[in-house]
N, C-alpha and C positions, 0 to 999 in steps of 0.2 A: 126259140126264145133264148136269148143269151143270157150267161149268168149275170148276178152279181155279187159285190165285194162288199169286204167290211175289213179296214182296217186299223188296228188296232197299236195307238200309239200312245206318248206324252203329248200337253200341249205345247211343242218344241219344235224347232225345225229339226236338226240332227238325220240321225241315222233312216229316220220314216220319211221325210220331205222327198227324196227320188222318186217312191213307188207310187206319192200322193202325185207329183209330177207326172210319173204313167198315166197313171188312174184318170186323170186330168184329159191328161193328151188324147188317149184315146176314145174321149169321150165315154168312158164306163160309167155304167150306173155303180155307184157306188158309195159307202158311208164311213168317214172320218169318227172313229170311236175315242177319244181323246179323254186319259184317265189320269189319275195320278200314280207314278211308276209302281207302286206299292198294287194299286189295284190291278193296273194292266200287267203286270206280271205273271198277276193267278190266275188269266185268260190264256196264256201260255205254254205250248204241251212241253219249255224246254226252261221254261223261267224268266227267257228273254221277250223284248222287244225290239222290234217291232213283230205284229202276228198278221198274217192275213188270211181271211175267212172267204172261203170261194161257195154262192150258196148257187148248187148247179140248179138245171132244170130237172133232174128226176127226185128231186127233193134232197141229196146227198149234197153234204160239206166238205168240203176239202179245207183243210188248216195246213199251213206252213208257218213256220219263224224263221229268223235270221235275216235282216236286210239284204243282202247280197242273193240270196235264193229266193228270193221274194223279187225283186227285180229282175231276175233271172228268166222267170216263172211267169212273168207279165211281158216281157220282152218278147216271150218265145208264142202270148197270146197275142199279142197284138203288132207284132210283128215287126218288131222293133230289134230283130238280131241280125241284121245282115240276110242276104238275100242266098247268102250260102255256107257252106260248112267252113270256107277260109275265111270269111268276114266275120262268122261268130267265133274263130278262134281270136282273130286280131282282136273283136271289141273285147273277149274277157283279156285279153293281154293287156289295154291300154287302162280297162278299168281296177285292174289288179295293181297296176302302175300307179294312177289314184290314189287306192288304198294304201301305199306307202308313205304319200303327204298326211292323209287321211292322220297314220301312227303318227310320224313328228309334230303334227298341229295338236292332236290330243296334248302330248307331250309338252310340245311348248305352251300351250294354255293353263295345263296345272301343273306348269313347273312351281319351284321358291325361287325366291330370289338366289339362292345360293347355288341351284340349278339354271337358271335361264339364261345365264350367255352361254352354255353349252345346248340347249335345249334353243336356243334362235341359230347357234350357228348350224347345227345337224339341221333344223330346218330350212335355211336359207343356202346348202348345198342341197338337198333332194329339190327344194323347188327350182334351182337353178339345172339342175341336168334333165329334171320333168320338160320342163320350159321348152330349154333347146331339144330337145328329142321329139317334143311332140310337135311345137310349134313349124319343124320340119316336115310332119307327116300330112299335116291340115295345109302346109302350104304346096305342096306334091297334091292333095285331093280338092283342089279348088277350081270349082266349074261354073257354069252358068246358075246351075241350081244352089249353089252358095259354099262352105264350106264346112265339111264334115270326117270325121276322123278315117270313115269307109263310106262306101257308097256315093251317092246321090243326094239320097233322104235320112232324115233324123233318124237316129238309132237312139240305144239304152244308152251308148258310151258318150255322145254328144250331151243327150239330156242330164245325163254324171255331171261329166265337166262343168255345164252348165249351175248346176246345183253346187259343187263341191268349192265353184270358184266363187259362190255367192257365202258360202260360210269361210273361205278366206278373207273375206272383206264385211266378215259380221264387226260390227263394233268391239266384241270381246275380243278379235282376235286384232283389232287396228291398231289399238292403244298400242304403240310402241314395239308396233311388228317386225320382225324379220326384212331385211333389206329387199330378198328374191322376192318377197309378198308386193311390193310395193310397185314392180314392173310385169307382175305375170296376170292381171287382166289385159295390158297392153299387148299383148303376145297373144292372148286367146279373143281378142275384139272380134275378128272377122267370124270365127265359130258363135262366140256369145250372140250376134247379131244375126245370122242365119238361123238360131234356133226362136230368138224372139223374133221375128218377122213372121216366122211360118203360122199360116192360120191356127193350126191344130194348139198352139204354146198358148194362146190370147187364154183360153178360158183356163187355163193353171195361173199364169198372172193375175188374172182378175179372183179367182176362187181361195189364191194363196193367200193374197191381199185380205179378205176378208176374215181368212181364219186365223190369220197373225195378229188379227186388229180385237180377235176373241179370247187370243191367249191371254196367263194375269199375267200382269206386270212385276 
């Protein structure tokens, strides 16, 4: 009997939206616990969110926090790390890479005014060296099977990208974005479309859709 999950977030896309993407993809039983930060906090053994709740089969819990070990941790169930010990170095390289747009979008999001032409241009150089670094490595691993950062098949670092490039192009971040922003889904197309196509993505589209349509406004 395979476990399941409970995880424990805002109702926001952010930093919980990749592991809901897993959870998704591989079809786990699992439950979207959606709180106000304030509450889901005290569900937290570290303060933070996102938390994930593993309820095993011998009645034992496993609790994790931190986004990135929680992805980690789901990657490494469901088999989403590369198919070897070089491939799971590359995907934490590429998504560790990520996390660098990841700082200057914060950044440039709640910049002041008095901040934000420094805070667009430090973002519109990390996303222009992302850009051409990566869009070279997706274009070096394109096969019949479509395009992916390593491998063959979807990994945690494709379903990243995937996700990370959908909150660069959230509305809060468009109003009056970064120049690099404006040409780097065009650079990640052929990745973006190999992860939507693949059967296993349909029920995170269709699943996200609904709990987006439940967040307030």
């Amino acid at each position: 009997m395979p476990p399941t999950y409970e995880l424990i977030y805002v109702p926001f896309t952010g930093f919980g939206e990749i592991s809901r993407a897993m959870l998704d993809y591989a079809g786990a039983d699992w439950k979207a616990i959606d709180l106000p930060l304030a509450e889901a906090t005290k569900l937290s053994p570290y303060g933070r969110v996102p938390v994930l709740r593993v309820n095993k089969p011998d009645g034992t819990v496993f609790t994790v926090s931190e986004s990135r070990a929680i992805e980690r941790y789901l990657a490494k169930q469901f088999g989403l790390y590369g198919s070897n010990d070089e491939e799971a170095a590359l995907i934490d390289a590429y998504v560790s890479q990520w996390d660098d747009i990841r700082k200057f979008l914060f950044a440039y999001m709640h910049s002041s005014d008095a901040t934000k032409e420094e805070a667009v241009a430090r973002l519109d150089k990390e996303m222009a060296h992302l850009s051409e670094k990566h869009s070279q490595i997706l274009a070096a691993n394109t096969t019949e099977q479509g395009t992916h950062y390593v491998g063959n098949k979807v990994t945690w670092v494709d379903i990243s990208a995937y996700i990370d490039l959908g909150l660069l192009n959230h509305p809060m971040v468009t109003k009056g974005k970064a120049e690099a922003i404006h040409t780097i889904s065009q650079k990640f197309e052929s990745l973006t479309q190999t992860v939507v196509k693949d059967p296993k993505f349909a029920n995170y589209l269709q699943e996200s859709k609904a709990r987006r349509e439940s967040y307030p406004r």
